[in-house]
Each structure stands twice: as structure tokens, then as C-alpha cells.
C-alpha positions in Angstrom: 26.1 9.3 -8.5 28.7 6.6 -8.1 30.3 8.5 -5.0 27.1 7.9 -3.6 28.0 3.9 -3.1 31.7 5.1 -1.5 30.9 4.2 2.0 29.1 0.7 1.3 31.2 -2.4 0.1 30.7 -4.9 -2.6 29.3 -7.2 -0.3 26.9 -4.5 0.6 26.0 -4.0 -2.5 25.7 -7.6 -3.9 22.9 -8.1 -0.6 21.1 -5.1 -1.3 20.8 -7.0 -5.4 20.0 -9.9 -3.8 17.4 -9.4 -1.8 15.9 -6.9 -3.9 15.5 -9.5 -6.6 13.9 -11.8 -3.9 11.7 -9.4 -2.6 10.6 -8.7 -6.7 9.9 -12.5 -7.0 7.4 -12.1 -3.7 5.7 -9.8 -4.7 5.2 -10.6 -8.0 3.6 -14.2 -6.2 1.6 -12.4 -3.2 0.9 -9.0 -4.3 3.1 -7.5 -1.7 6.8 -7.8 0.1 9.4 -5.2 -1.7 8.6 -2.4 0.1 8.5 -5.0 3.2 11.5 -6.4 3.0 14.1 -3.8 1.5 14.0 -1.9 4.6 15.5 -4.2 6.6 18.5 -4.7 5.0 18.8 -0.6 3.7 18.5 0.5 7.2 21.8 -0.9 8.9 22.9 0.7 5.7 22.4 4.1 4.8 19.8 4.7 8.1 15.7 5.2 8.0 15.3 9.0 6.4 16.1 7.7 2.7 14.1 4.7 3.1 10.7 5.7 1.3 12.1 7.6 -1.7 14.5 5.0 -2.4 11.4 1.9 -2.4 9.4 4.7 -4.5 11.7 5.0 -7.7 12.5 1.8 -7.4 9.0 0.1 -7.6 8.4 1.8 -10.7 10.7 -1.0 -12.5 9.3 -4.1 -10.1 5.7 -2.6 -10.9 6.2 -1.7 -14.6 7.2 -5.4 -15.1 4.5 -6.8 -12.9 1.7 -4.7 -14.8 3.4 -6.0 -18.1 3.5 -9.7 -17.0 -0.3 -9.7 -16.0 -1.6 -6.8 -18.1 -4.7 -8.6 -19.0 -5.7 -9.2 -15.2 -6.1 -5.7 -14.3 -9.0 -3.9 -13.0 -9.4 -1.1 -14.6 -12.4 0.1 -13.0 -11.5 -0.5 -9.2 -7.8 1.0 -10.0 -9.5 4.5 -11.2 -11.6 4.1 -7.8 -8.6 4.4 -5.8 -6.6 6.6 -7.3 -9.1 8.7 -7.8 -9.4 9.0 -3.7 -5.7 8.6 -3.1 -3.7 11.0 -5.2 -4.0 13.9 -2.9 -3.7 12.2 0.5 -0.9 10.5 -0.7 1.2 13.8 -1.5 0.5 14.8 1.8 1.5 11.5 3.2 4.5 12.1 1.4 4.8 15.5 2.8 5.1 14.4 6.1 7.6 11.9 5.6 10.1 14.6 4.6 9.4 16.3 7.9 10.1 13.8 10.3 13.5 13.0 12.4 15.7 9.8 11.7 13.9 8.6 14.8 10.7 9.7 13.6 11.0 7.6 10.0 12.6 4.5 12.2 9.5 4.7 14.3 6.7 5.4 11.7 8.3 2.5 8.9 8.8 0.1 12.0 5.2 0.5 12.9 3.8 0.4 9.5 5.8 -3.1 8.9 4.1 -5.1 12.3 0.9 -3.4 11.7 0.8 -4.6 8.3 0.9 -8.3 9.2 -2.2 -8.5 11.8 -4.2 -6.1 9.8 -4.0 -8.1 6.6 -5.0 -11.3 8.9 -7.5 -9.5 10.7 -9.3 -8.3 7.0 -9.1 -11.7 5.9 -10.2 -13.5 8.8 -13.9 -11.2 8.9 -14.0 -11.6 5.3 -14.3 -7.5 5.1 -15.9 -6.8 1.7 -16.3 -3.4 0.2 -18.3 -1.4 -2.9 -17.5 1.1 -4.4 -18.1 4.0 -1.9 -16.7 2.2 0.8 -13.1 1.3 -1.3 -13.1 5.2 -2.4 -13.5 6.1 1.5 -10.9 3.4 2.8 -8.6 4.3 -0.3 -7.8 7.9 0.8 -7.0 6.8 4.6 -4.7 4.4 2.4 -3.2 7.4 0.6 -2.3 9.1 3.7 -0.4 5.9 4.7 1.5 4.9 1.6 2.7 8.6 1.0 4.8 8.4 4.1 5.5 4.2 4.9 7.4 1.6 3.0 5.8 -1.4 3.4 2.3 -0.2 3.4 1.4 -2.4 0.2 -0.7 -4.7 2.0 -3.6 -2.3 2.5 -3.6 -1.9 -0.9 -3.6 -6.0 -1.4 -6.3 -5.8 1.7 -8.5 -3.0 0.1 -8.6 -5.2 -3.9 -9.6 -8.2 -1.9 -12.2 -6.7 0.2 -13.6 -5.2 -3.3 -14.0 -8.7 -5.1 -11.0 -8.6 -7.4 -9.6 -12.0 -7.4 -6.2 -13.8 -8.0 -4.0 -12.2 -10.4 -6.3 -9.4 -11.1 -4.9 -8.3 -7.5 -1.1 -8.2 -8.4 -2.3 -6.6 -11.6 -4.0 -3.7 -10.4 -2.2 -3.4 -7.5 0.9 -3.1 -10.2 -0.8 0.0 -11.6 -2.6 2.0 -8.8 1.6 1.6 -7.2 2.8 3.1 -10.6 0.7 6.2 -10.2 1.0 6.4 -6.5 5.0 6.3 -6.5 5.2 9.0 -9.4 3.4 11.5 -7.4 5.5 10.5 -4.1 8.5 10.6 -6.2 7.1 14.3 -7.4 6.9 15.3 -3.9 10.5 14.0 -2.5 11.9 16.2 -5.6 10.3 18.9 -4.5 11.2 18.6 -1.3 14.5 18.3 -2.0 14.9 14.6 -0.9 16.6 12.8 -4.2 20.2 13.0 -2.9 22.8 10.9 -5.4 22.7 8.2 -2.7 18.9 8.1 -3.2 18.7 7.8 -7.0 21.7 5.1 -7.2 20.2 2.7 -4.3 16.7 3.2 -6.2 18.3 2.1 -9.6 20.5 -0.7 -8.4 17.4 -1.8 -6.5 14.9 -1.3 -9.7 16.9 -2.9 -12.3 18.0 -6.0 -10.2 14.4 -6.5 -9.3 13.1 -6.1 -13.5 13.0 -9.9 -13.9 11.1 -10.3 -10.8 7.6 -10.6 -12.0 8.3 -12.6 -14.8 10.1 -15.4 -12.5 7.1 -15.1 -10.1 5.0 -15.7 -13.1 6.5 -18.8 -13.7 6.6 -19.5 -9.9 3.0 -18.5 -9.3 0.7 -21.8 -10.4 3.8 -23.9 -8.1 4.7 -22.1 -5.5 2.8 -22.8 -2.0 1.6 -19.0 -0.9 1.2 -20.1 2.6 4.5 -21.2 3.0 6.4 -17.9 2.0 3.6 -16.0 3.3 4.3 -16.7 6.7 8.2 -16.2 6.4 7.5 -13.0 5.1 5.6 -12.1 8.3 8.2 -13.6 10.4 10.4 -11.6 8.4 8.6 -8.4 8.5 7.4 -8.6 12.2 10.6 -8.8 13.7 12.5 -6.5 11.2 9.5 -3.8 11.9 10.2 -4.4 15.8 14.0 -4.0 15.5 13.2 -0.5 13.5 11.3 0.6 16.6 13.4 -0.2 19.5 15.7 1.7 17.3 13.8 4.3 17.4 13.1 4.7 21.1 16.8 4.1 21.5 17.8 7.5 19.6 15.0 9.4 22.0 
């Protein structure tokens, strides 16, 4: 496994930690940004293809922690809703993923990333609410989504919202329907033959670094101004997701 880190230098490696333990503290505040951010500095790295399975064993540790710092915020009820609906779309989500080109995966994580940013606006700004037929419905075109994008969290965030759950119950449940949806992506990549040594040694550097993540956030959470880092993030994501793309096109 340690061969897999023979072509990336410590300084690589010391980024990769550090933004990975930034991104944990982000999400942990606004519900979403790890599988945002880490992208754009894995990229430049290691290229697009690895990308998703990497963010997928890797946010079992940022979630695990996050579900175990605000345990008693989660919705239990609206988390069986949506997983119920998303299981299955999300394997074949996943599917596809391992089909696609190195352009292809540049092109479909660029797009998910500046998608993400006006469609979470655009939910909030109608004030979209949703019951429980309508979150099962919109929770397998979700599945679909999240089984082949990083950085597709924010639906998820979006979807919670628009069904009523409120303030930490959203990081909370968010924490456990991502637990059950990155085990059965992870299922799939094995299957597929997609957990290469590179793979499963990014994805552990990245999940332990990010562990103390949620717990910082915690602390950070009744302090920290959301708007602020909110709109860094999309500034962030935005123009990361649009460097992805004209990568893409380039390689065409």
C-alpha cells in the first residue's frame, strides 16, 4: 500500500492532510464540503478516475464521527425514507462511474461541483418543501447522482431541509444516510475492481486526518458565521468544478 504514495511528495501529502481536515471541520458546521473540496486538490494529483472511491472510504471516518458527535439530532424516520429509495439507484450510479473515461469522470465531477452551488440556492430561495412521498421520489434521482459524483452532498443537505428537519438534525442524518450510501458504493468499486492500493491509502490518510473533524466543528458550530464560509466554499467549489471541465474538454 505504501508504494501507492511513491510518486507524490511529502508536501503532497501533508496538503492532501490538511485540507482534508478542513474540509472535515466544514462539513461538520454546514452539512456538506468534503466531498467538495477534496477533489480539487486530488485531481492535479493522482487524475479524476480514482476520485469517487477515494471520497467514499474515506467519509466513512468524517461521517462515523459526525453521526457520533450529534447522535441525538438524527432523524431516524426521514433517514429510512431515503435510503429506502436510494440504495439501488445509487449502485447503479456507482456502476456508471466505473465505466466512464478520465475525461468522462473530469467532466461528470466538474459538473456535479458548479451545479451543486446554484441548485442548493435555487431550493432555498423557493423555500421547496417536501413529505414524505415527494422526499422518497426526489431521494432515488439523488441515488443516481451520489453513486457516481463527489461532491453531490448538497442534495442530500437540500432534500433534509426541504423535508422539515432542522439545524443539527440535518448534519446528523445526513451523517447516517452518507454511512449507508458510501458502503454500498464502496461494495460496488470492489466489485468492479476499482480499490487499487493508491485508492485505499489516499482514502485512509484522508479518513483518519479528517476523524477530529466533527468534533472541532462541534465546538465551532454555535461561533462560527455559516454565511461567511459558506460563500468561500462556493467560490471554492465553483471555480474548482469549472477548472475540472475545461479539463475535460481539453482531453477530447
Amino acid at each position: 500500500m505504501f508504494s501507492a504514495f511513491a510518486d507524490v511528495s511529502l508536501f503532497q501529502l501533508l496538503l492532501v492532510a490538511g485540507v482534508a481536515l478542513f474540509a472535515s471541520i466544514v462539513g461538520g458546521v454546514a452539512g456538506y464540503g468534503t466531498g467538495a473540496l477534496m477533489p480539487l486538490v486530488l485531481v492535479p494529483l493522482i487524475g479524476a478516475e480514482p476520485i469517487v472511491p477515494i471520497i467514499a472510504i474515506s467519509a466513512l471516518f468524517s461521517n462515523s464521527s459526525r453521526a457520533v458527535a450529534f447522535f441525538k439530532f438524527i432523524d431516524w424516520r426521514r433517514a429510512g425514507i431515503i435510503l429506502a429509495a436510494s440504495v439501488l439507484t445509487c449502485a447503479l450510479g456507482a456502476y456508471g462511474y466505473t465505466l466512464l473515461s478520465s475525461a468522462g469522470a473530469l467532466l461528470v465531477i466538474g459538473s456535479m461541483l458548479c451545479l451543486s452551488v446554484p441548485l442548493r440556492r435555487l431550493l432555498k430561495y423557493h423555500n421547496v418543501s417536501l413529505g414524505d412521498g415527494g422526499l422518497a421520489m426526489s431521494s432515488a434521482g439523488y441515488g443516481v447522482v451520489v453513486g457516481g459524483t463527489a461532491g453531490s452532498g448538497v442534495i442530500l443537505l437540500s432534500l433534509l431541509m426541504a423535508a422539515g428537519v432542522e439545524g443539527a438534525g440535518v448534519i446528523a442524518t445526513d451523517a447516517v444516510i452518507s454511512i449507508v450510501i458510501g458502503l454500498v458504493k464502496i461494495s460496488v468499486f470492489g466489485l468492479a475492481g476499482v480499490l487499487t492500493a493508491q485508492v485505499i491509502a489516499f482514502a485512509l490518510l484522508i479518513g483518519f486526518v479528517a476523524l477530529p473533524g466533527a468534533f472541532l466543528a462541534k465546538a465551532f458550530v454555535a461561533r462560527m458565521p455559516l454565511h461567511v464560509h459558506t460563500a468561500i466554499l462556493d467560490a471554492v467549489v465553483l471555480t474548482g468544478g469549472a477548472f475540472m471541465i475545461y479539463g475535460a474538454v481539453t482531453r477530447w
